[in-house]
Backbone as a ProteinNet text record, in pm:
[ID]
protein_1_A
[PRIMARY]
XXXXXXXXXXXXXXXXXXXXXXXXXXXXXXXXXXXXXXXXXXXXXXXXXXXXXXXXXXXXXXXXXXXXXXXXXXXXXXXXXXXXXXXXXXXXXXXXXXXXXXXXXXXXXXXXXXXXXXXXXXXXXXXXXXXXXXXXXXXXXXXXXXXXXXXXXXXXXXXXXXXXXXXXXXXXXXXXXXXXXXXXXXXXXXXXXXXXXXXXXXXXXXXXXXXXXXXXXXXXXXXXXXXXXXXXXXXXXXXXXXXXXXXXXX
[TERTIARY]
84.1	0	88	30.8	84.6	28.5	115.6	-66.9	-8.7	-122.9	-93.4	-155.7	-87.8	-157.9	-185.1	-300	-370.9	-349.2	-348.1	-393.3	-503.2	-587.4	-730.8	-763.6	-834.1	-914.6	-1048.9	-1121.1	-1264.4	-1384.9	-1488.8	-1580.1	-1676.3	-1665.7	-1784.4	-1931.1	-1987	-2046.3	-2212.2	-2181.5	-2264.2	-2269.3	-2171.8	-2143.4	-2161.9	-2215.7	-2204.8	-2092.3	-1997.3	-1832.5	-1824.7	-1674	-1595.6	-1670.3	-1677.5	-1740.6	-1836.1	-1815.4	-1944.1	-2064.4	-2213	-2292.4	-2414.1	-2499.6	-2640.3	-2692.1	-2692.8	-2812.4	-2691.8	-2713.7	-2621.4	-2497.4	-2453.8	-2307.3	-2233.9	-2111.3	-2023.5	-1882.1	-1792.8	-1648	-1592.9	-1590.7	-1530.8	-1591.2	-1711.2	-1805.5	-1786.7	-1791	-1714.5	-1562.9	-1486.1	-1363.2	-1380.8	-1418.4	-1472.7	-1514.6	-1586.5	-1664	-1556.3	-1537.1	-1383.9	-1291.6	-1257.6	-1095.2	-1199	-1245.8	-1328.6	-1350.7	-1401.2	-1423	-1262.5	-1206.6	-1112.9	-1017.2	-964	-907	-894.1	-1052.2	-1129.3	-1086.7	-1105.8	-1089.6	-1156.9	-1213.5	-1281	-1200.9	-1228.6	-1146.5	-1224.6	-1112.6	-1238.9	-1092.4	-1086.2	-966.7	-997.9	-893.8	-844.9	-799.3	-925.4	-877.3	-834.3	-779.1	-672.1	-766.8	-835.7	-940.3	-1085.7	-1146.9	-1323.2	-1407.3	-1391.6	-1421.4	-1574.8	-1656.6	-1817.8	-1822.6	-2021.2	-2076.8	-2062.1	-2018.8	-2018.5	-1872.1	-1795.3	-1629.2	-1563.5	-1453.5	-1383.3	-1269.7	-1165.5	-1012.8	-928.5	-815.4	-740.9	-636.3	-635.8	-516.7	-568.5	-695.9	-701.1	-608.2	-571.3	-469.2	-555.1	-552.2	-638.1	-568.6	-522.8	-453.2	-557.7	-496.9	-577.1	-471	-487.8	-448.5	-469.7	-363.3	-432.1	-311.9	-340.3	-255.5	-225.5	-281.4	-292.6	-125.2	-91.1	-4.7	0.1	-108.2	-77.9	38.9	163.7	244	186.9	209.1	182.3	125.3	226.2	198.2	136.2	68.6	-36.8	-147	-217.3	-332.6	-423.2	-355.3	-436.3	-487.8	-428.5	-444.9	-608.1	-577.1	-684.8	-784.3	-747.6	-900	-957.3	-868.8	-971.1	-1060.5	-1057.2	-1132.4	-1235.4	-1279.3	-1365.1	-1503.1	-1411.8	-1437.3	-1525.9	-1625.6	-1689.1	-1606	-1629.9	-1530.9	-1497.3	-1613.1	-1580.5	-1506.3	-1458.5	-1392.6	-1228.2	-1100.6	-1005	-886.7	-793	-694.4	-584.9	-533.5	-360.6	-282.1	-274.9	-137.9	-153.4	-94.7	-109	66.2	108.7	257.9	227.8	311.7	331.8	391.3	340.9	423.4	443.8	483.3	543.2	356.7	384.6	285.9	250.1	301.7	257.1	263.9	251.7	201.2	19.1	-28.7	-151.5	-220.2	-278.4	-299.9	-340.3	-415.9	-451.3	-373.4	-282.3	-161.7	-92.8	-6.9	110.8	95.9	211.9	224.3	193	122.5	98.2	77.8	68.7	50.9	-57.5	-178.8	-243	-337.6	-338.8	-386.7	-499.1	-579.6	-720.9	-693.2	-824.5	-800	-959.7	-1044.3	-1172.6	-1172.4	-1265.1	-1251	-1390	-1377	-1511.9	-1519.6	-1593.9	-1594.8	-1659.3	-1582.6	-1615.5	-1634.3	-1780.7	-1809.4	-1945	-1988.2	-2127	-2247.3	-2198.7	-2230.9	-2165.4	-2275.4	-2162.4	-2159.1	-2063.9	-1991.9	-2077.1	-2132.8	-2184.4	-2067.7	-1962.5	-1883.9	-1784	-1817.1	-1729.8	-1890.4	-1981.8	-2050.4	-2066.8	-1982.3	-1941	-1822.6	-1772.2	-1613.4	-1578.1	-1668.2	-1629.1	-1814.7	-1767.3	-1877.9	-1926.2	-2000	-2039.9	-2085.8	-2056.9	-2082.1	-2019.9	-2134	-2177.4	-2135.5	-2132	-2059	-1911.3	-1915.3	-1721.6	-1619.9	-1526.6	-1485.7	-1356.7	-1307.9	-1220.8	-1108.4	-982.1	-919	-846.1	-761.4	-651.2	-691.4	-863.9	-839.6	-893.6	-919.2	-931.6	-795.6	-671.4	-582.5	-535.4	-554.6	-530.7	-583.6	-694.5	-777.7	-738	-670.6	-634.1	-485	-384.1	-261	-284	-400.1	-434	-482.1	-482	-516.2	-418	-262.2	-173.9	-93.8	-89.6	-15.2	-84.5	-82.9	-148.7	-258.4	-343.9	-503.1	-571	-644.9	-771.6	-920	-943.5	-1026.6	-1160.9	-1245.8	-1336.3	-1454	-1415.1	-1545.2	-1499.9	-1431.4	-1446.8	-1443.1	-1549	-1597.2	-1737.9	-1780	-1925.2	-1973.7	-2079.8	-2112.4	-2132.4	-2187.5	-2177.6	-2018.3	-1932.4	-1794.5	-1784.6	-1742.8	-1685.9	-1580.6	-1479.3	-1373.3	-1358.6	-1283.1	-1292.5	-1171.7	-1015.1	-913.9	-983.6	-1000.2	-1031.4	-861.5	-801.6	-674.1	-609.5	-568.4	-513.5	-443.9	-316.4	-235.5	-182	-208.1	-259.3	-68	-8.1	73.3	97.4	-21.6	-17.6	-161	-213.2	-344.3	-314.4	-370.3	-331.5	-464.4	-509.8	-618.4	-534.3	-607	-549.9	-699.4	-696.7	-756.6	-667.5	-735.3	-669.9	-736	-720.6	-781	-890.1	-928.1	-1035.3	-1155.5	-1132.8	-1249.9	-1235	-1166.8	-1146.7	-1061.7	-1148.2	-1052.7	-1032.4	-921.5	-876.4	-778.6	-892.5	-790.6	-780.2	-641.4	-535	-494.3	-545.2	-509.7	-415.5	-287.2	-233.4	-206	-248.8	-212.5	-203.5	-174.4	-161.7	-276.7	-351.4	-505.6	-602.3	-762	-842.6	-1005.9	-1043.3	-1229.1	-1310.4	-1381.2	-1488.6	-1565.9	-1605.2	-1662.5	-1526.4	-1423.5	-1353.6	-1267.6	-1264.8	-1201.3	-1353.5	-1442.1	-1531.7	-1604.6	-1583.4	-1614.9	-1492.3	-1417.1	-1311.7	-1342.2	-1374.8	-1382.2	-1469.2	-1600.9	-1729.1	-1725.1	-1611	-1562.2	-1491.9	-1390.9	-1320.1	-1417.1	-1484.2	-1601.2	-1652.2	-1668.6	-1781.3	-1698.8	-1565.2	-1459.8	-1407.3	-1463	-1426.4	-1551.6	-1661.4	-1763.9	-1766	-1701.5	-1727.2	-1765.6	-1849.3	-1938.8	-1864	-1748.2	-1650.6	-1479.7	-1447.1	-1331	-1201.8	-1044.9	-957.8	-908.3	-918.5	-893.5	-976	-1083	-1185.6	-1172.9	-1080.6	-1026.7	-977.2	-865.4	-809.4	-933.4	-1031.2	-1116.2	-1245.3	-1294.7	-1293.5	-1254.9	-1113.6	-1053.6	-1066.6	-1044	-1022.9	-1189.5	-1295	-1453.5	-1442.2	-1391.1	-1448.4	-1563.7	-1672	-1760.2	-1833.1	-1904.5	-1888.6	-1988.8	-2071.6	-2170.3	-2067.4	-1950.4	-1870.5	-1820.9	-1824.6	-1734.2	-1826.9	-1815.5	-1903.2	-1951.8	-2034.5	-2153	-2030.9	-2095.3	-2012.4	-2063.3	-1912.8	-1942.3	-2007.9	-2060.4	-2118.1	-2018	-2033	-1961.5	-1871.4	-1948.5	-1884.3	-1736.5	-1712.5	-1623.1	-1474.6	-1486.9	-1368.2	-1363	-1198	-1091.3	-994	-1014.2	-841.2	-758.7	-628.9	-558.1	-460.5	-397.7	-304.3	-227.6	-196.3	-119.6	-0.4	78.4	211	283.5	308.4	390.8	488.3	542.2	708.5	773.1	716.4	866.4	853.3	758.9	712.4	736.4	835.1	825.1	743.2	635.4	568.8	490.4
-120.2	0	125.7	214.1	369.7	470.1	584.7	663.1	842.2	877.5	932.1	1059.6	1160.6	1314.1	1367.9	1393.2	1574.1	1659.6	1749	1909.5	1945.7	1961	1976.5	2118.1	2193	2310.4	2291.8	2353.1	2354.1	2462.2	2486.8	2590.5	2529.1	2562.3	2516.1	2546.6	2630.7	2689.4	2568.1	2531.2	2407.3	2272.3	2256.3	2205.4	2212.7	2095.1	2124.7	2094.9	2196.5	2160.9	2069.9	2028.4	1892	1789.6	1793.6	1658	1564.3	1407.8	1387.8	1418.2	1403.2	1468.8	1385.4	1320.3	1263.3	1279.6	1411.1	1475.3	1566.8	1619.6	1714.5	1655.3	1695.6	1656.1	1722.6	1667.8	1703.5	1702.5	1778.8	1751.6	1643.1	1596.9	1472.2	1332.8	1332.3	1272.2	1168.1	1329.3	1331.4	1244.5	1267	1221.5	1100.4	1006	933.2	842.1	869.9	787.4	781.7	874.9	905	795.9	792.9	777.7	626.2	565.4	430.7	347.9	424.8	426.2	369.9	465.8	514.7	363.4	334	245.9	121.7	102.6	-41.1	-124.6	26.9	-0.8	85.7	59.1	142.1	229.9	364	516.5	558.2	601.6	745.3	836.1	929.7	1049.4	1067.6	1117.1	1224.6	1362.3	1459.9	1631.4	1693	1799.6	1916.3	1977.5	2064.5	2152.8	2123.5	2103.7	2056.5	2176.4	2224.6	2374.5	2346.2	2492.5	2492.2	2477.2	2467	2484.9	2624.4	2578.2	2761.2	2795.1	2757.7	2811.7	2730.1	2816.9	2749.6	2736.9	2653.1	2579.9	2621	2669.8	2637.6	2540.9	2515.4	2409.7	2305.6	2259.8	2200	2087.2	1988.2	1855.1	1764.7	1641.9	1517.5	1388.9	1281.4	1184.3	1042.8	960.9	828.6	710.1	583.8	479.1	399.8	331.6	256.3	144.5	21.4	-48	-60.8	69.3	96.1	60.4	69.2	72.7	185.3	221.2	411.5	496.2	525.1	626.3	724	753.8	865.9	993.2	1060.2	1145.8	1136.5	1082.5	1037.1	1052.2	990.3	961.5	1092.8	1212	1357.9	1350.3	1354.4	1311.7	1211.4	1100.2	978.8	1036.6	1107.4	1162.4	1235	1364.9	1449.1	1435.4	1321.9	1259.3	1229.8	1201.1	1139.8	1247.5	1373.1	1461.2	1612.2	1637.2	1762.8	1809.1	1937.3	2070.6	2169.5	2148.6	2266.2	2173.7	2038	1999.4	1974.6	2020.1	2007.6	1953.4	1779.1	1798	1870.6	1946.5	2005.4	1932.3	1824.3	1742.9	1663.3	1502.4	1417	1346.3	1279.4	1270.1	1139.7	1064.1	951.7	1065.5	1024.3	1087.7	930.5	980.7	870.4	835.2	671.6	630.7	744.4	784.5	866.2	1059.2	1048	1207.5	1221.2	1312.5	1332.1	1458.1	1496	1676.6	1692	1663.7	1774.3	1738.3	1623.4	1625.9	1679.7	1680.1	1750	1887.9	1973.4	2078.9	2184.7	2242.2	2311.8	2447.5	2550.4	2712.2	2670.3	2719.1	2782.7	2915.7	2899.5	3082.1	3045.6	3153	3189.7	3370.3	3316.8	3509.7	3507.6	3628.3	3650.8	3765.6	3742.9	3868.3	3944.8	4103.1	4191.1	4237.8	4236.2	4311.1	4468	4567.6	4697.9	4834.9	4839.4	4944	4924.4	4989	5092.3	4972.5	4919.8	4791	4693.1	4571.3	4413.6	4367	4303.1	4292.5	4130.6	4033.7	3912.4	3805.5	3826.3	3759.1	3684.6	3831.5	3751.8	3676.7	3707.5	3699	3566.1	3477.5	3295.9	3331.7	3395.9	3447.8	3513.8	3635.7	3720.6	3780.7	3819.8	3907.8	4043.8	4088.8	4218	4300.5	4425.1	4543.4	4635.1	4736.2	4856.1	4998.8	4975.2	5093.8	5049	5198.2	5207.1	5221.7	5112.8	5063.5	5169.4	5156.2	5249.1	5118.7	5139.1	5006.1	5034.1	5178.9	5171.8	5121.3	5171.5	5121.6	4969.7	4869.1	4738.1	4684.7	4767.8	4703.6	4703.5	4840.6	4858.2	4744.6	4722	4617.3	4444.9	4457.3	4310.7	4284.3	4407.4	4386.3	4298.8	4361.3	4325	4151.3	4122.3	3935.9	3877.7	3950.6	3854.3	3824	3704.7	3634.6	3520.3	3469.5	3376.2	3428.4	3434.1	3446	3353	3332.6	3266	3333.2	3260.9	3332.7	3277	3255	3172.2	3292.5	3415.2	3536.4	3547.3	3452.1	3446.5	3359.3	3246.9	3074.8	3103.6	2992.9	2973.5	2925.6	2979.5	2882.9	2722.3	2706.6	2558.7	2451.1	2561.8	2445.5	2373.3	2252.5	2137	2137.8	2220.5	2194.1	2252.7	2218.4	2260.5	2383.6	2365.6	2468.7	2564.2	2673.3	2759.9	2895.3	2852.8	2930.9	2882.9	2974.7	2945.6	3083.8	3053.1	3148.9	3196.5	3309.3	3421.6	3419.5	3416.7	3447.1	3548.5	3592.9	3688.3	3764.8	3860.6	3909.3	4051.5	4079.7	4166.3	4190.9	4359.7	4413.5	4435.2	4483.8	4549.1	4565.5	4680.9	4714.5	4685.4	4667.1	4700.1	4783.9	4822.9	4937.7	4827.4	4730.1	4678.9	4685.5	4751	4759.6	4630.9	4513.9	4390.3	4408.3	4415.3	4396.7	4283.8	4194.7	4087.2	4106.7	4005.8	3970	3835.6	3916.2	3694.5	3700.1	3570.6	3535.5	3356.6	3415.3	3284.8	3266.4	3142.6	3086.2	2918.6	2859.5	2768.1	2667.8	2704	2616.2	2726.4	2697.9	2759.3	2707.5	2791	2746.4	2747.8	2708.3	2675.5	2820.1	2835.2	2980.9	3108.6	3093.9	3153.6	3268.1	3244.7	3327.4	3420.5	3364.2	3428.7	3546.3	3496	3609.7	3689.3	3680.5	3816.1	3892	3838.1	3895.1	4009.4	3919.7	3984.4	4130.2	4086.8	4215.7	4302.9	4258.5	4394.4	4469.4	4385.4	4517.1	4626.3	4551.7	4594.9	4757.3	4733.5	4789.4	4911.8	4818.1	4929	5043.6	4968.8	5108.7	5181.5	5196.6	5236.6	5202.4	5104.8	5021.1	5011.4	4949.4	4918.8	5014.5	4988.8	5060.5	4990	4978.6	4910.1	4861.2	4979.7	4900.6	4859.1	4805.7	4733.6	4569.6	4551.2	4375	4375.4	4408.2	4309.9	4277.9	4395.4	4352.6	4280.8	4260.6	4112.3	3990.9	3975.5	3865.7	3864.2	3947.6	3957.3	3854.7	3923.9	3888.2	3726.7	3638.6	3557.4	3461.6	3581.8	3583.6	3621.2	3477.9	3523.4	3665.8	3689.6	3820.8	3934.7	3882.6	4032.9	4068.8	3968.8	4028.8	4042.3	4078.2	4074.2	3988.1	3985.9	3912.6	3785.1	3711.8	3573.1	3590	3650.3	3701.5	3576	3610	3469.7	3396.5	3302.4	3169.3	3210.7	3244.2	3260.4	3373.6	3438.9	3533.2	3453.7	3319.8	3259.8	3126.6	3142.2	3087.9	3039.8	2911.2	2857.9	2816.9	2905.8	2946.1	2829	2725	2684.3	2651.3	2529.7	2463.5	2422.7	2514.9	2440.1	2379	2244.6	2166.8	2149.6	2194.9	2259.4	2128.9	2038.1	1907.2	1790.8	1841.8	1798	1851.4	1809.1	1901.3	1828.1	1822.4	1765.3	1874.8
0	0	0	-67.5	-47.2	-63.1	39.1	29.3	-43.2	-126.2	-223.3	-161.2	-196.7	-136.1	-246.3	-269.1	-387.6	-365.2	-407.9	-362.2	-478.7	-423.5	-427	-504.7	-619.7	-620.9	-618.6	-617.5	-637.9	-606.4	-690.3	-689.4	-585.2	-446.3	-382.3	-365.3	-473.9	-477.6	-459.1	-527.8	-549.8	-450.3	-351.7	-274.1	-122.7	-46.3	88.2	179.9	154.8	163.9	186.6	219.1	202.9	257.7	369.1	501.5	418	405.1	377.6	476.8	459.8	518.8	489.4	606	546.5	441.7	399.9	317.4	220	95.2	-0.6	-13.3	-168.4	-219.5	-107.6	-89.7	-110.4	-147.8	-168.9	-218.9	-215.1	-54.4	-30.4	-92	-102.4	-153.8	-287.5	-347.6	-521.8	-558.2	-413.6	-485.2	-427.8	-331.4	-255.9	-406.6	-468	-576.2	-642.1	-704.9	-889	-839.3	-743.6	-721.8	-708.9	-631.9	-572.2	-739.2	-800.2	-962.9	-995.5	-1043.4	-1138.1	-1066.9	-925	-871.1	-864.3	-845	-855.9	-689.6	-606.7	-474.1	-386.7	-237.3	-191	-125.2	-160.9	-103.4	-46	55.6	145.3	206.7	107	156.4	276	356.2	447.8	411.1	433.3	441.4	530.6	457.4	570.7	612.5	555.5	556.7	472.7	645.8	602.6	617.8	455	436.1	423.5	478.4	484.3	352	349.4	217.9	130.6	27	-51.3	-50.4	20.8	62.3	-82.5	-162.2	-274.8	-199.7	-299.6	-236	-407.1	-358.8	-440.1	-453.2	-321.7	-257.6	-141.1	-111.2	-29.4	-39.1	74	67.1	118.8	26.3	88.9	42.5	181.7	124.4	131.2	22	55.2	53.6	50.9	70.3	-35.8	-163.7	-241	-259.1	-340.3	-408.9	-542	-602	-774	-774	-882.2	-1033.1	-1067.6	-1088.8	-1151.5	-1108.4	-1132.4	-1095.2	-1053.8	-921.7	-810.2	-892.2	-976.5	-1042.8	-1171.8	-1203.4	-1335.8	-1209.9	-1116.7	-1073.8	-1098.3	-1068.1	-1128.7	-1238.4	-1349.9	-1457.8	-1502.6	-1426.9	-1450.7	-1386.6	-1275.7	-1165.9	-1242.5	-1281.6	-1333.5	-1448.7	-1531.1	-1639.6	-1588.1	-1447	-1359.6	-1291.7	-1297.7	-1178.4	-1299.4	-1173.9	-1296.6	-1245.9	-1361.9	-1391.4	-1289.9	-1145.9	-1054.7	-949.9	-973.2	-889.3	-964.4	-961.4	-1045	-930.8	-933.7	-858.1	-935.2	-851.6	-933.2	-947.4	-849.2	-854.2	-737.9	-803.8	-710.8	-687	-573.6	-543.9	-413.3	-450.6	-312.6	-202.1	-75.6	67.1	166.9	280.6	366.4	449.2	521.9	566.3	659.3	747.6	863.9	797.2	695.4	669.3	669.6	759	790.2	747.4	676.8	634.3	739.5	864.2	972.3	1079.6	1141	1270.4	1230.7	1090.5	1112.2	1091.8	1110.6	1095.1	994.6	987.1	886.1	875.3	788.8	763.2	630.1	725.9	614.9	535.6	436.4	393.3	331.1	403.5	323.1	296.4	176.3	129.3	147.9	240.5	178.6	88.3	22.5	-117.1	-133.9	-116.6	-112.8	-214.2	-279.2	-400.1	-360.2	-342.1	-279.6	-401.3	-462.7	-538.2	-551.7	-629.8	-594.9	-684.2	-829.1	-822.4	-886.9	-898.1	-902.7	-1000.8	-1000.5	-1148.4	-1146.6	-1227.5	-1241.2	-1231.5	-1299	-1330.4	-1206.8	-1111.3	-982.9	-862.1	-870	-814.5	-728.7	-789.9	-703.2	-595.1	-642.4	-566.6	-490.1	-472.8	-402.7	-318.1	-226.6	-176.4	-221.7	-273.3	-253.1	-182.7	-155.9	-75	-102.9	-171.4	-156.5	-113.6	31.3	133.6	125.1	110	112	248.6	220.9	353.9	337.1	459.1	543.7	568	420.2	426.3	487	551.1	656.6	856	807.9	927.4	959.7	879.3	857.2	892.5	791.9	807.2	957.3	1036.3	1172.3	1258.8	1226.7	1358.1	1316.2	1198.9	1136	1191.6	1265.4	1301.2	1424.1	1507.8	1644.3	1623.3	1506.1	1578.1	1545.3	1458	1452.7	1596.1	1629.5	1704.3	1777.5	1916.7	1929.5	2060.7	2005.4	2117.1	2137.7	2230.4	2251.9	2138.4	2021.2	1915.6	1967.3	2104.7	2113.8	2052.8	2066.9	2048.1	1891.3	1804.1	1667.3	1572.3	1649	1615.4	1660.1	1592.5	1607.1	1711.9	1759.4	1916.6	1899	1774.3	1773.5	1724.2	1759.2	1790.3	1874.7	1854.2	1923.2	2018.9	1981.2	2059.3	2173	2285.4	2413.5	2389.3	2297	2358.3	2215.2	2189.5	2120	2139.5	2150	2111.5	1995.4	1940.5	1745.9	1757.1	1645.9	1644.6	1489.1	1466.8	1326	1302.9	1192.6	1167.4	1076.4	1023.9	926	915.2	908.6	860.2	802.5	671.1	597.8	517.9	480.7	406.5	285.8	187.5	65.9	-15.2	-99.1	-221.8	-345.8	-451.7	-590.3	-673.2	-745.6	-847	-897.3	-908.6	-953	-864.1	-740.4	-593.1	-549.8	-545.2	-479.9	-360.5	-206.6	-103.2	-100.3	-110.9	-6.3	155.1	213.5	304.2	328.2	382.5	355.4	492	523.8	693.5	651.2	690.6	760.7	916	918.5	1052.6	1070.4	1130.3	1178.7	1220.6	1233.8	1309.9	1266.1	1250.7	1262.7	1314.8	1373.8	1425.2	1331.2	1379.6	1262.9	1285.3	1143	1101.8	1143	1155.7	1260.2	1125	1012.9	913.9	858.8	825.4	827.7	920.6	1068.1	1174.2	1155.4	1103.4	1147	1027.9	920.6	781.9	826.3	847	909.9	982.4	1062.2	1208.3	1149.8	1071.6	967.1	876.7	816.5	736.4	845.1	961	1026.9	1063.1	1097.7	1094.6	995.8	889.9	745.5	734.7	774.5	800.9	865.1	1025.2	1129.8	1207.2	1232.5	1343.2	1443.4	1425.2	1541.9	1486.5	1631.7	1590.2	1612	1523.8	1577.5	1668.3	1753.9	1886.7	1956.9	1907.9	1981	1936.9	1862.3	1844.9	1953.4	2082.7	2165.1	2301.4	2267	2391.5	2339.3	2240.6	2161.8	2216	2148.5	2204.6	2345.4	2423	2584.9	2621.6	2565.3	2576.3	2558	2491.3	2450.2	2446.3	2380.8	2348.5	2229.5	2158.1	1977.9	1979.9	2054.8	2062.8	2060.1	2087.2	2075.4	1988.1	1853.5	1761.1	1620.3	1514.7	1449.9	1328.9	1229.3	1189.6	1103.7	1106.4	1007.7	847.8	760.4	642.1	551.8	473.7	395	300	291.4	221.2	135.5	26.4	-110.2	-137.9	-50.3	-34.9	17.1	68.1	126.4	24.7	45.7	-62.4	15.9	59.4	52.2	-44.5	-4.7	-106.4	-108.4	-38.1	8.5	153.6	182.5	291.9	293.9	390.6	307.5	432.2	427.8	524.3	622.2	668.6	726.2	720.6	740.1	786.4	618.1	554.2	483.5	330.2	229.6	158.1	-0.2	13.2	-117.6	-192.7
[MASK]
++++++++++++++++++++++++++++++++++++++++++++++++++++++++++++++++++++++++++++++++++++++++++++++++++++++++++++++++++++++++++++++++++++++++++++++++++++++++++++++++++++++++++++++++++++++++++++++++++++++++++++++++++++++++++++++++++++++++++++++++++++++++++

């Protein structure tokens, strides 16, 4: 046996993200069948990131276990013959038995993307969020300095998380405009909560209007309490961009 890692894109638009799930497609689902298909063995990947419904990937990582023949790097190739068009792997590669996309170590980046002008363009309308009111990007970027490092983010997860330690640590958070009215922001870090890139997204607009003010992120975090921070931006605006390994170089 050997177990083969993807890196994953896909339009989740149509999808009830990765997880399989009683009820609605989803991602995992899809490759679950192709690869089960395509193998002539039963698969069921392991994901890095079990992104919500509506959330796209440019890089998700998902490994499985097979006894194919297929050279490691062909299996992309054979999958994607398998796979509709909003699901695409980039590239598939043998790794060692004990590489895991969610124990080991990892950095990863999401970008959410606003589409910020007066109105919306159709074309991004899967991709990005729209809004209207014009945000105040220096001081977004101000209240986005305040979550890099390591906090307790429990007032920026969903109340219905699972986990008991709710501390995760931001290695990067950064605003920007471009002359096209597209804010992104790109958060790397290390771990994340569920809904937990989305509530900050949420809290920086809220930020870019005025509602709240920069320095009202560390007493936020201090609260941890999700009532304290603001609204959980919708789906379609978040993009994982990529995971990249540290001990791991595939």
């Amino acid at each position: 046996m050997k177990r083969i890692k993807l890196v994953v894109a896909y339009d989740g638009t149509d999808y009830c993200g990765w997880q399989v799930q009683p009820s609605g497609i989803t991602i995992e689902e899809v490759l679950n069948r192709a690869l089960s298909s395509l193998l002539g063995e039963e698969i069921k990947v392991i994901g890095a990131s079990r992104t919500d419904s509506g959330v796209h990937s440019l890089g998700n990582v998902a490994v499985f276990d097979t006894a194919t023949r297929i050279p490691p790097d062909k299996i992309c190739y054979a999958i994607n013959q398998r796979l509709p068009e909003d699901i695409v792997v980039q590239s598939s590669c043998e790794v060692p038995q004990d590489f895991h996309p969610r124990r080991c170590y990892s950095e990863k980046t999401y970008e959410y993307r606003i589409l910020n002008r007066k109105i919306p363009l159709p074309t991004l309308r899967r991709s990005s969020y729209f809004y209207y009111r014009p945000l105040d990007i220096e001081n977004m970027q101000q209240a986005a300095a305040y979550l890099v490092g390591r906090h307790d983010f429990k007032s920026f997860c969903s109340v219905k998380t699972s986990v008991e330690d709710t501390v995760r640590e931001i290695l990067s958070c950064t605003v920007t405009k471009s002359r096209e009215d597209m804010v992104t922001i790109r958060i790397i870090g290390t771990g994340f909560l569920y809904n937990m890139v989305r509530i900050i997204a949420g809290t920086l607009i809220a930020v870019g209007i005025g509602e709240r003010q920069p320095e009202d992120i560390p007493h936020i975090l201090a609260a941890c309490d999700r009532s304290a921070a603001g609204p959980t931006a919708p789906a379609h605006g978040l993009t994982m961009i990529g995971i990249r390994y540290k001990h791991f170089r595939y």
